[in-house]
N, C-alpha and C positions, 0 to 999 in steps of 0.2 A: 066795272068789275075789276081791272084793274087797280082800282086806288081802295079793295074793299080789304079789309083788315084780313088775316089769313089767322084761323083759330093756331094756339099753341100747340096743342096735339097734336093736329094735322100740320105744321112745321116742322114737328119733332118726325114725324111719319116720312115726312117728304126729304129727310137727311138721313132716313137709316134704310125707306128702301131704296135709294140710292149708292150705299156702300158705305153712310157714314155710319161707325159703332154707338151704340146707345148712348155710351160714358162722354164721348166726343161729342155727339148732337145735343145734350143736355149741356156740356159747358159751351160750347159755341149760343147758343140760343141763349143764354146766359148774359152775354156779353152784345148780341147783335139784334134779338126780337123787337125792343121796344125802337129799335129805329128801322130796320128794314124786314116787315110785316107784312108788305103790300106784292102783289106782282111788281111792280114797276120798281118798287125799291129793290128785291131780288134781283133782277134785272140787271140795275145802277151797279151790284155790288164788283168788286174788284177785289183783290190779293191786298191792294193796298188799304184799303178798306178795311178787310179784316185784321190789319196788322194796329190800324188806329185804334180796333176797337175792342184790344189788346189780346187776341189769338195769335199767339205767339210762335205757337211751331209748326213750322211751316209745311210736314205732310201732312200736317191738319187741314189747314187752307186750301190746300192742291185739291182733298178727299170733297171737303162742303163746295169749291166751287164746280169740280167733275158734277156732282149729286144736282146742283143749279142746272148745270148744261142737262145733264139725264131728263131731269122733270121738266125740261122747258122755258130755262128763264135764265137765258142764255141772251146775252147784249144782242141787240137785233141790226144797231149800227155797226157792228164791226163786219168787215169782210176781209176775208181768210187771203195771205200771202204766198201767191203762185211762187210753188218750190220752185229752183232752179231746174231740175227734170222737165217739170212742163213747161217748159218756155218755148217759144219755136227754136227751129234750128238755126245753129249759123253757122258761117262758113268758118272752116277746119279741118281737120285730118279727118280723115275716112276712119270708120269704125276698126276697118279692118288692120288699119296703122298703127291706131290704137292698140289693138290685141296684140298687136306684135312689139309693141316696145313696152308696154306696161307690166310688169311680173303678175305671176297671176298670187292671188291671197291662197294660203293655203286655212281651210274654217278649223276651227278651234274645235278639238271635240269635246263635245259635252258629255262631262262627267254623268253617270247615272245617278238620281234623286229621284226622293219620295217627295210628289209632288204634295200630297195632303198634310206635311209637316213646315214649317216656315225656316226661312233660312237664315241661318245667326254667323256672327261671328265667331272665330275660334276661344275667346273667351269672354262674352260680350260683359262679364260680371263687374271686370277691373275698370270700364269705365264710371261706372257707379258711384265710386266713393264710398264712403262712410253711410250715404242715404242719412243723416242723423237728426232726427228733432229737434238737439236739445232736450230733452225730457227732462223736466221735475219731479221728483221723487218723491219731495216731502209733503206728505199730506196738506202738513199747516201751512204751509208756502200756494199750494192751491188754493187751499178753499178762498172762496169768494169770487173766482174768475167765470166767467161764465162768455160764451158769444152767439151769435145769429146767425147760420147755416141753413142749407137742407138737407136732406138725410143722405143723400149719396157719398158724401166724401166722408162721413161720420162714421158710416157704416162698411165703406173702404176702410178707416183706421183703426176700427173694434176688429175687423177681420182679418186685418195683420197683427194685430197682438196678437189674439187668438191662435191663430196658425203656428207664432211664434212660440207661442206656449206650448204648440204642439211640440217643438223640436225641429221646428224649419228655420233658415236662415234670415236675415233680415231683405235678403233681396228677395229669396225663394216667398218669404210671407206675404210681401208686397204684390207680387207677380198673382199668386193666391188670391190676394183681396181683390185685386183687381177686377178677374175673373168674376169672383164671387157676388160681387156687387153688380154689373151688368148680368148676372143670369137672375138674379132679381130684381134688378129692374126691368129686364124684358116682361118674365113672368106676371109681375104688376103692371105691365103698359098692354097684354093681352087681357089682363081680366077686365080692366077700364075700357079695353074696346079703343086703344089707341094704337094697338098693333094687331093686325090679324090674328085669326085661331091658326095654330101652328106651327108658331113662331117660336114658339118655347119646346119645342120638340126638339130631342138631341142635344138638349144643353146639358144635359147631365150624362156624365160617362156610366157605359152599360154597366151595373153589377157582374163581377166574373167576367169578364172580357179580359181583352190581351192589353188594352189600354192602361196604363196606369195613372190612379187616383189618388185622390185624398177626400175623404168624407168631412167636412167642415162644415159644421150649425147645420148640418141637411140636406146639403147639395154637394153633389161628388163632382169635384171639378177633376177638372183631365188636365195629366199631365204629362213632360217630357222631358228628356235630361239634354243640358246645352255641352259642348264640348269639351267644358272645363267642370262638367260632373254635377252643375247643381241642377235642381230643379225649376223651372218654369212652366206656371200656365197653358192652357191650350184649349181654347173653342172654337168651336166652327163655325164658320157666317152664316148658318143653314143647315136643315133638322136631316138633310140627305148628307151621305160619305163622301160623295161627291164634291162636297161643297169646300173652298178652301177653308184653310187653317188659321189659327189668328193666337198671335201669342201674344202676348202682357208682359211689356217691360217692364221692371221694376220701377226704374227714373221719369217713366209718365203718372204710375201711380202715388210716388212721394212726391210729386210737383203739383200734382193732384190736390191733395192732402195739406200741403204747404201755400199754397195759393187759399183755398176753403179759410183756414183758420188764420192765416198769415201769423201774428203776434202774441194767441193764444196757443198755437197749436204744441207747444211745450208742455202747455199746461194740463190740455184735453188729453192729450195722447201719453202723458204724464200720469192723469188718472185712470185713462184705461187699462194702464201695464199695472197698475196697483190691483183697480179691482180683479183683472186675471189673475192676477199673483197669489190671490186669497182664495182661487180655487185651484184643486188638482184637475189635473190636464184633461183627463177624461171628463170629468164632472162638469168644467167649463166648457169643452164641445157638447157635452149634451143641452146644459143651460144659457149657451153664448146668446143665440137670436132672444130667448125671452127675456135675458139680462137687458138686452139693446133696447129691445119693445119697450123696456119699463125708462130709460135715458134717454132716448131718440127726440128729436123735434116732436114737439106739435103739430101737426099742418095735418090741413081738410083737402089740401088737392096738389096736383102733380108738381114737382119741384119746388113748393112754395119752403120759401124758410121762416125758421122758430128759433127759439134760444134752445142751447143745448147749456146746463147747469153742469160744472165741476161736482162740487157740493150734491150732486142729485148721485153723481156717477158713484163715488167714494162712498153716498150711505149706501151701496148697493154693494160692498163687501161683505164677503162671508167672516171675517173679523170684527166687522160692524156690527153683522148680527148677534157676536157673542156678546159686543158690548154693550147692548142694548139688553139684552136678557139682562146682563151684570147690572147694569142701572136700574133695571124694573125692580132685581131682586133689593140691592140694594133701598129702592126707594119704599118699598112693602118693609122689609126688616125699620128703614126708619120710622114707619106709620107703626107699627106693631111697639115698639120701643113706646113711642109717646103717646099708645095707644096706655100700655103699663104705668108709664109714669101721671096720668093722668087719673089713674081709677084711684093710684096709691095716693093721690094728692086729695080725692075727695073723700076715698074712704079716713083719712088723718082729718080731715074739717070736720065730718057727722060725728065721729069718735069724741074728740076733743067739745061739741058739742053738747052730746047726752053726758058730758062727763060733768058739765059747765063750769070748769074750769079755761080761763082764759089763755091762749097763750100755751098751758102745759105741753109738756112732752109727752105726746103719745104715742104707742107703738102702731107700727105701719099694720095694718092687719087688711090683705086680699090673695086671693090667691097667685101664687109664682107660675107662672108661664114657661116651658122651654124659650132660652134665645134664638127668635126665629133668623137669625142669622146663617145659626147652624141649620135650617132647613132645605130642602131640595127648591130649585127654583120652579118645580114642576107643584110642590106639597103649597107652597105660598100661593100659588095662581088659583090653586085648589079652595085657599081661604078668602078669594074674595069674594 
């Protein structure tokens, strides 16, 4: 039983009910499933381990190998190093000598917090940088590019455009997606039956509460202001008030994002700020998730990846739409044109014929059409 394969699902289960976040257990499993799958490989695993197998930051590793230890799979050779406390005694000054030549500590008071909010730096934004894609702007510089993901980081960087577009900052829309993207993939990991029923409870901040939101493609993430005034993210590990806080740095979600697409990702996240750009802000949060639905990967099951097309994103502008209309009308006005010049060319041959002269000059005789040019593109559609 030990050497028997361990299902995906139930991997991903066995790292999140142990403390590891959805977004974390899906890129570690990413990186370490198809080699330690087994009890006994879980086991084997180490820090070091996870650094080969390029999980790179390091309160990631701490969380997945806590979550080993929680569920049981925990190195069985190791034995634990007797603190200096438990040791026996040895000879030395009396306790009592002790207390008399050593000062006593006076304890630090602890400041009062809210334990249910998470603790940041005084401005934790300035480390950040620029966060910058690169982005490509120009359409025709896109097209063609395409890559092979799965929908998690795809759907993290529609949801910071998005956000963006709302009026949020580029670290505050990051922080945003983040969120956004783990309370849908929870939501979707409950209805597959890969996470218990009521897990998805509380993920969405209450309507009307005191908490503050933002409504993005459907789900009201919760949110809080950091020191230095902007905003950040805010879910909870768990559907009770009780349960701690969990905030979304922005520089996990652009590293996120930048890993997924590595040498594409100028170019993806290049067409996604175009196709939002073609709609007004309201209009794209109501249409953002069915925009996604229609560009997202292919895939029939959990985490698998698909190509995501540039070329698929960009025909999904509302600019595009116009220029398609523009081309249909156009291409009916040219069917109509050579529809005219076609009847005038036959009705000139019968003419010229009953006349039996060869060759003569005859007058064009059918009847004139309006130039369906000048017609509505709605009056053309009408005539086919």
């Amino acid at each position: 039983m030990d050497d028997a394969k361990i299902a995906l699902p139930k991997f991903l289960k066995l790292l999140t009910d142990n403390g590891v976040s959805v977004k974390s257990a899906m890129t570690v499993a990413g990186k370490i499933y198809k080699t330690y799958n087994t009890p006994n490989h879980l086991r084997a695993l180490e820090d070091i381990s996870l650094v080969r197998a390029g999980v790179d930051d390091k309160d990631t590793r701490k969380l997945v190998l806590a979550a080993l230890r929680k569920a049981g799979y925990s190195s069985s050779g190791r034995t634990p190093r007797k603190r200096p406390a438990d040791t026996d005694p040895v000879p030395g000054p009396s306790s009592d000598a002790l207390a008399a030549t050593t000062p006593a500590r006076k304890r630090k008071r602890k400041e009062a917090v809210n334990d249910l909010l998470p603790s940041t730096a005084p401005d934790d934004a300035a480390q950040y940088g620029s966060l910058d894609f690169a982005e490509v702007l120009d359409a025709a510089a896109i097209v063609g590019h395409r890559t092979t993901v799965n929908r998690a980081p795809l759907m993290t960087a529609w949801a910071a455009v998005v956000a963006e577009r709302l009026g949020f900052a580029k670290e505050e829309a990051l922080s945003i997606a983040s969120a956004f993207t783990e309370m849908n993939a929870i939501t979707k990991g409950v209805s597959l039956g890969i996470y218990a029923k009521g897990k998805e409870k509380g993920l969405d901040a209450a309507s009307g509460g005191a908490q503050p939101y933002v409504d993005l493609m459907g789900r009201r993430v919760a949110l809080y202001r950091t020191q230095s005034g902007q905003w950040r993210a805010l879910s909870r590990s768990g559907p009770t008030a009780s349960d701690a806080a969990v905030a979304y740095e922005p520089s996990a979600a652009f590293a996120y994002i930048s890993r997924a697409f590595r040498h594409t990702a100028p170019f993806v996240v290049g067409a996604l700020r175009l196709l939002a750009a073609s709609f007004p802000p309201a209009e794209l949060n109501t249409k953002g998730y069915t925009l996604y639905a229609d560009f997202r990967p292919a895939v029939t099951g959990w985490g698998e990846r698909s190509e995501v097309s540039c070329d698929r994103i960009l025909a999904l502008r509302k600019a595009a739409e116009k220029e398609v209309k523009e081309a249909k009308k156009e291409k009916l006005a040219t069917k109509e044109i050579g529809e005219q010049e076609l009847k005038a060319d036959m009705v000139e041959t019968e003419d010229a014929v009953h006349a039996g002269v060869q060759g003569a000059a005859v007058p064009v005789k059918y009847e004139e059409r309006p130039d369906p040019r000048a017609a509505s593109v709605d009056a053309l559609e009408a005539q086919q």
